[in-house]
C-alpha positions in Angstrom: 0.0 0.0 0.0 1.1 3.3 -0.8 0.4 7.1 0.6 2.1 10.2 -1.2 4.3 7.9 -2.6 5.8 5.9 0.1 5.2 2.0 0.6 3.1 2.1 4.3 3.9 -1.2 5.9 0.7 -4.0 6.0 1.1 -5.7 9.2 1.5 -2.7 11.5 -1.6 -0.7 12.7 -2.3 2.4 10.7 -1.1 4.9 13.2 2.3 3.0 13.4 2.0 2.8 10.2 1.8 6.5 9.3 4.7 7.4 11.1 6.8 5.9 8.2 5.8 8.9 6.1 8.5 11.5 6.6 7.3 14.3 9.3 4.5 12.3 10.6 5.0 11.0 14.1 3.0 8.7 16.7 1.0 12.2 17.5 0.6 13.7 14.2 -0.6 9.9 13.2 -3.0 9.7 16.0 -4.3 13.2 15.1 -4.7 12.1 11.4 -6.4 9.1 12.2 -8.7 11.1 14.7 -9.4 13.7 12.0 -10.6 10.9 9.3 -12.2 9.1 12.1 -11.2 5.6 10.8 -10.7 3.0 14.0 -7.0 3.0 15.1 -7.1 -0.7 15.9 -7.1 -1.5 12.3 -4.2 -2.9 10.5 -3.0 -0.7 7.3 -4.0 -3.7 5.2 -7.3 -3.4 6.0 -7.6 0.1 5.2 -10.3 0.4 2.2 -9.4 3.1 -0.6 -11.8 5.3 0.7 -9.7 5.0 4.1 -6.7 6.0 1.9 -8.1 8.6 -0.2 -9.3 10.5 3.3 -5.9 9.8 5.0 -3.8 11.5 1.9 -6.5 13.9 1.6 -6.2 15.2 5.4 -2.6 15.0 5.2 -2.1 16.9 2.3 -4.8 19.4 3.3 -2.7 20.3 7.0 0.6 19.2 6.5 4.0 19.3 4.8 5.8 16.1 4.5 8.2 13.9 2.4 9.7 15.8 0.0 8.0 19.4 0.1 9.6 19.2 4.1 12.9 18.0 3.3 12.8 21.3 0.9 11.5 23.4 3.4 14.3 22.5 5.5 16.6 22.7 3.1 16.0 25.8 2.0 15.7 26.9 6.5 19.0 25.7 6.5 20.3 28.2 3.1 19.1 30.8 4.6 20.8 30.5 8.4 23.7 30.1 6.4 22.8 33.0 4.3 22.9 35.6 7.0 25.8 34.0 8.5 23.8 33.0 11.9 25.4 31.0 14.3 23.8 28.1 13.9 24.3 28.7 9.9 27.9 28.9 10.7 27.7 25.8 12.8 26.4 23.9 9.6 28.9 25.7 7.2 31.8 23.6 9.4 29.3 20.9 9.9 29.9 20.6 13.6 27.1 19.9 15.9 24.4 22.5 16.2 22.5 22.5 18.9 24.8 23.2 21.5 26.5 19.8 22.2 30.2 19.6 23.2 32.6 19.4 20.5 35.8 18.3 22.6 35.1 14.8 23.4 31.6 13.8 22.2 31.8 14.9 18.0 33.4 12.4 16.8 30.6 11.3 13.9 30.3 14.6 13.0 34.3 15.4 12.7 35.0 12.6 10.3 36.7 10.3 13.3 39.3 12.2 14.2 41.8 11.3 16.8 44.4 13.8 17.8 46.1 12.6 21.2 48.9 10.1 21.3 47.4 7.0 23.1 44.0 7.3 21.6 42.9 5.2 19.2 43.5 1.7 17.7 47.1 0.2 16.7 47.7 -0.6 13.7 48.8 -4.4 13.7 52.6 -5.1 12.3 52.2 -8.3 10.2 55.6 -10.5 10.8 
């Protein structure tokens, strides 16, 4: 089954299901299940198309999500960047943004690096 273009899995009920859609949670499902008032027990197989159409129809009437929110962010993220905020300068050197240490805990983010003596693994000598 698909909604907006994104395979919803069968065997999950349809608020679990939802949340596989990209900037819909457990809430956001809950409310959009609410909203169409179709029983959240249900698995998403046993959704009808009239189920469906109602979901994707109150979904794209409130909300943004998949690809128009990735953009949204996207374009969020340009313009923090843009105007040379900090946190647009935090992305620029893509080191963690919202406020997390940077001296022992950034590792991911730094690309691994290791810059004391004893850290880090050995490289094995092969005899």
């Amino acid at each position: 089954m698909r909604i907006i273009g994104v395979n919803i899995p069968d065997n999950k009920k349809v608020t679990v299901a939802l949340t596989y859609l990209y900037g819909v949670g457990r809430t956001r499902a809950e409310r959009i299940v609410a909203e169409t008032k179709i029983d959240a027990k249900k698995l998403a197989k046993e959704l009808t198309a009239d189920d469906i159409n109602k979901i994707q129809s109150a979904i794209e009437k409130s909300f943004k999500i998949e690809g128009e929110l990735r953009q949204v962010i996207k374009h969020n993220i340009a313009r923090m960047k843009e105007i040379k905020a900090y946190r647009g300068i935090r992305h620029l050197r893509r080191l963690p943004v919202r406020g997390q240490r940077t001296k022992t805990n950034s590792r991911t983010i730094r690309g691994n690096v290791r810059k004391t003596a004893g850290s880090g693994k050995r490289k094995v000598e092969l005899k």
